[in-house]
C-alpha positions as CSV (number, residue, x, y, z in Angstrom):
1,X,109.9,40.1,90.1
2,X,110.1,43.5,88.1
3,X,107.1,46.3,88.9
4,X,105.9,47.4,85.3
5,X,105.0,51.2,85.3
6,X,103.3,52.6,82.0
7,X,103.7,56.2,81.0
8,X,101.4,58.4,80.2
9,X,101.8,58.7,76.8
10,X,102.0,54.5,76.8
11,X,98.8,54.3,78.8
12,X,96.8,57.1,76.0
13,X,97.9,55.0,73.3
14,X,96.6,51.4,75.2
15,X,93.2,52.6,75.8
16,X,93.4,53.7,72.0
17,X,93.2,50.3,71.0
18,X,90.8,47.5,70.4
19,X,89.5,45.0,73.3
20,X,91.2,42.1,71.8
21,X,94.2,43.1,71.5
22,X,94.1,45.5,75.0
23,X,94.0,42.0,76.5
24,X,96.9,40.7,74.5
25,X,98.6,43.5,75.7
26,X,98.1,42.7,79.2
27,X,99.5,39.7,79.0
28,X,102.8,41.2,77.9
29,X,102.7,43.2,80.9
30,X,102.3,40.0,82.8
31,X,105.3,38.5,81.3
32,X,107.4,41.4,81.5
33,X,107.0,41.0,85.5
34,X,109.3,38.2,85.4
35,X,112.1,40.4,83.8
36,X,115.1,39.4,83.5
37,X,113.5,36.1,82.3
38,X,110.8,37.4,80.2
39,X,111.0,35.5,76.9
40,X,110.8,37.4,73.6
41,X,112.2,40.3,74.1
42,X,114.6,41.8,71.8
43,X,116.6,44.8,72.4
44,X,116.3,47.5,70.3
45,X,119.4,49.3,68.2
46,X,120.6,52.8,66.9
47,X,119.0,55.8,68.1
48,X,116.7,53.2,70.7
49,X,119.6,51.5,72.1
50,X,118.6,50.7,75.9
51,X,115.3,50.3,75.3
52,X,113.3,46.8,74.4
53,X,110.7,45.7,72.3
54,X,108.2,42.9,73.1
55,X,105.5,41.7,70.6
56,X,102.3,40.1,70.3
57,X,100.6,39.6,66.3
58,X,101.4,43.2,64.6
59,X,101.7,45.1,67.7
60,X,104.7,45.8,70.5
61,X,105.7,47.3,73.5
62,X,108.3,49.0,73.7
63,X,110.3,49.5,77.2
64,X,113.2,50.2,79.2
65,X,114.5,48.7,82.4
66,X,115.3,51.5,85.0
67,X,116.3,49.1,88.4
68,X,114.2,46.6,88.8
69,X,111.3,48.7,87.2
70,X,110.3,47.7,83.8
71,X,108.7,51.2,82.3
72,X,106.4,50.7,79.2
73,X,107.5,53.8,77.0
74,X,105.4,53.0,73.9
75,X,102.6,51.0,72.3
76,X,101.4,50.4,69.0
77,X,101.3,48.9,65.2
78,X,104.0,47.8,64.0
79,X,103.7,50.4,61.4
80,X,103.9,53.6,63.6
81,X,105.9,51.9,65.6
82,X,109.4,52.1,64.7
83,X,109.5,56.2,63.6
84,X,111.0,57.8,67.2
């Protein structure tokens, strides 16, 4: 099992969003604990190579594996999501 550590930055933009989909989010977390073996999760290309995304409805989490930590970098909209 892979420990899941959010950022800063990652955590400020979780508590920015609803309930409902807070929870959502959660349960990605909980997937991404069984890393490598987490389904859904597509790796990300061009300036983001290395990093992950995983998605739930409009929103995704984006991530990189350091070891056998699985650190949550990002989280929003898909609309915001893809600028950096």
């Amino acid at each position: 099992m892979a420990r899941v550590t959010v950022t800063p930055e990652a955590a400020s933009q979780f508590a920015a969003l609803p309930r409902p989909i807070q929870t959502r989010i959660v349960q990605l977390f909980d997937r991404l604990r069984q890393w490598p073996r987490a389904s859904g999760v597509k790796p990300l290309r061009g300036s983001l190579s290395g990093r992950y995304r995983l998605r739930t409805g409009d929103y995704r989490v984006r991530f990189r594996v350091v070891g056998d930590e699985v650190r949550i970098e990002k989280i929003g909209h898909r609309d915001q999501f893809y600028g950096d």
